[in-house]
DOMITOR-562874 format. One record per residue (C-alpha): y, z, x; residue in three letters. Coordinates in steps of 0.25 Angstrom, whole numbers, padded with zeros to 4 digits, always signed. Layout:
residues N
YZXALA ...
END
This chain:
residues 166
+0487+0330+0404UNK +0489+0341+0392UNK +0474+0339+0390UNK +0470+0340+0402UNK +0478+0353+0404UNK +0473+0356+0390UNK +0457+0355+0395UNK +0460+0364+0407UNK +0466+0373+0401UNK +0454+0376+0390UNK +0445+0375+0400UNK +0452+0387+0408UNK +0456+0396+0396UNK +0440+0393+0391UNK +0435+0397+0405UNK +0445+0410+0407UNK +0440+0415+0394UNK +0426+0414+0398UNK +0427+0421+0409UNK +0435+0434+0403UNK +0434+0435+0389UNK +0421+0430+0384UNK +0414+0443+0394UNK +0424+0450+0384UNK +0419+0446+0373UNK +0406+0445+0373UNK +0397+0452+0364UNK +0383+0457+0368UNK +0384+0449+0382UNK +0387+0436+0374UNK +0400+0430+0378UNK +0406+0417+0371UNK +0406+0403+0381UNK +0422+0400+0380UNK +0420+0389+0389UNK +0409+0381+0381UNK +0415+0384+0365UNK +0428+0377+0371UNK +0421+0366+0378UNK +0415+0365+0365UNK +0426+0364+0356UNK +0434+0355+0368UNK +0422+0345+0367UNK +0422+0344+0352UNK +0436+0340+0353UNK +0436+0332+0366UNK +0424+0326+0365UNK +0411+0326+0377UNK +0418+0323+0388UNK +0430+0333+0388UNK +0420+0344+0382UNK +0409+0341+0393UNK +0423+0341+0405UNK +0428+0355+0398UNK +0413+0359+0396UNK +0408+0355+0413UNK +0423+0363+0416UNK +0420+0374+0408UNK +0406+0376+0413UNK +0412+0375+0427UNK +0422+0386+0426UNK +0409+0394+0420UNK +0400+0389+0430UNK +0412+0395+0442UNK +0413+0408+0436UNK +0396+0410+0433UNK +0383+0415+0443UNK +0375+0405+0435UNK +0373+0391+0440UNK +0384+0383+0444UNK +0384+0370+0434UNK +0376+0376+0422UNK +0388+0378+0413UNK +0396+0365+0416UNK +0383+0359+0415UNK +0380+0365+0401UNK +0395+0364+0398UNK +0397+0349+0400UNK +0387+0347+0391UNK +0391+0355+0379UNK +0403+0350+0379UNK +0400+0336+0380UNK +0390+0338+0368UNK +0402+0346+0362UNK +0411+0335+0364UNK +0401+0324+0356UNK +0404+0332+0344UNK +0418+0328+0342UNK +0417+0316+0335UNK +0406+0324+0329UNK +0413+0336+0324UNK +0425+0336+0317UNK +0429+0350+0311UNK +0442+0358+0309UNK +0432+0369+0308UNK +0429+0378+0319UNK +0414+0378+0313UNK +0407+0366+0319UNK +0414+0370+0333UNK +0408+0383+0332UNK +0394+0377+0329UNK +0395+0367+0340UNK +0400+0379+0350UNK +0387+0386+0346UNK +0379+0374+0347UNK +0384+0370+0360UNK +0384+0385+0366UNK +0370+0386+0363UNK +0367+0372+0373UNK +0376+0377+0381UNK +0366+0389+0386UNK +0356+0380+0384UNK +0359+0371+0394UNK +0364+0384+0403UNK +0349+0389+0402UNK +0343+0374+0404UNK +0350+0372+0416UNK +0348+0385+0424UNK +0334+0384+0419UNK +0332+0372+0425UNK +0338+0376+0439UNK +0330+0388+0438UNK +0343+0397+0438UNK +0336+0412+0439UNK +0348+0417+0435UNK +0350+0412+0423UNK +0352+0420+0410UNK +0339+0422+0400UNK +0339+0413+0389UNK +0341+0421+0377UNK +0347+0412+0365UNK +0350+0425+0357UNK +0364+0425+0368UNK +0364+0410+0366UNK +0366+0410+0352UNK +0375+0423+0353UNK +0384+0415+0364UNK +0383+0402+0355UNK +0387+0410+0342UNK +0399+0417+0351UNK +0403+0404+0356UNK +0405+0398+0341UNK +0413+0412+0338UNK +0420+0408+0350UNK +0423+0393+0345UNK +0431+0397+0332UNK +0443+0404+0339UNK +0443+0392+0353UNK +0439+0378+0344UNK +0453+0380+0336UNK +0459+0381+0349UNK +0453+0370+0358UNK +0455+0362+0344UNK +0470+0365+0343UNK +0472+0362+0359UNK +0465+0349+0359UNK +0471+0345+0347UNK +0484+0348+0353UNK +0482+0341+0365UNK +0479+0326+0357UNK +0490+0329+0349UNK +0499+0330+0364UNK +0492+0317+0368UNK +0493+0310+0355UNK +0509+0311+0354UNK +0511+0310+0370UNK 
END
C-alpha cells in the first residue's frame, strides 16, 4: 500500500510542478518536462512497466491541462518510460551522471514521438520543429535530473526497505 500511495504521490507532486513552476523557470521559452525526468528516473528503478504506468499517467495529467491532441503525451510517455525502465538491469550507477544522459536521450524521443504523431494525424496546430529548442529542452531536463534522481532514488529505495522488513 506504501507503494502505491508512494507512486501517486510522485505522479502529483511531478504534475503540480509542471504546471506552475517550470513557466517560472524557463529560460528563453524553454521550460524543463518534470513529468518525463521523473518518469525517467522512476523507470530506471522500477523497471518498464512501472515507468510505462507512471509515464501513460503522467502524460494524461499533461494531456488534461494542454490545447494539443488528447493522447500525444501518454502515448509518447508510455513509451519512454517503458524504454527507460529496460535499463535497470542495464544501468547501475550511484552517479547522477548516466541518469542525466539517459534523461537527455529519452527527452529528445520524447519530442520526437510528439511530432510523429501530430504529424501523422495532420494536427495544424502543432508546434514547428525546431531541434535547437529540443536539445535546449533535453539539456534542461538533464540539469533537472541532478537535483530529482537523488530523490526518487532515496524514496524508492525507502519504500523496499519498508516492504523488506514488513
Amino acid at each position: 500500500m506504501h507503494r502505491r500511495l508512494a507512486f501517486i504521490a510522485l505522479l502529483v507532486v511531478s504534475f503540480l510542478v509542471q504546471t506552475t513552476l517550470a513557466s517560472e523557470i524557463s529560460i528563453a521559452g524553454i521550460k524543463p518536462d518534470f513529468i518525463l525526468v521523473v518518469t525517467v528516473c522512476l523507470a530506471v528503478f522500477e523497471g518498464p512497466g512501472r515507468g510505462a504506468v507512471f509515464g501513460f499517467w503522467g502524460g494524461f495529467l499533461e494531456d488534461m491541462v494542454s490545447s494539443a491532441v488528447m493522447g500525444v503525451s501518454s502515448l509518447s510517455k508510455v513509451i519512454v518510460g517503458y524504454l527507460a525502465g529496460e535499463l535497470k538491469n542495464r544501468m547501475v550507477s550511484a552517479s547522477v551522471l548516466l541518469p542525466a544522459l539517459a534523461v537527455l536521450l529519452f527527452s529528445v524521443l520524447n519530442e520526437l514521438l510528439k511530432f510523429l504523431a501530430w504529424a501523422a494525424i495532420g494536427w495544424d496546430g502543432r508546434p514547428a520543429f525546431r531541434f535547437s529548442v529540443i536539445a535546449g529542452m533535453a539539456l534542461y531536463n538533464a540539469l533537472v535530473t541532478v537535483g530529482i534522481y537523488p530523490l526518487v532514488r532515496r524514496l524508492v529505495e525507502r519504500e523496499e526497505e519498508v516492504t523488506l522488513f514488513k
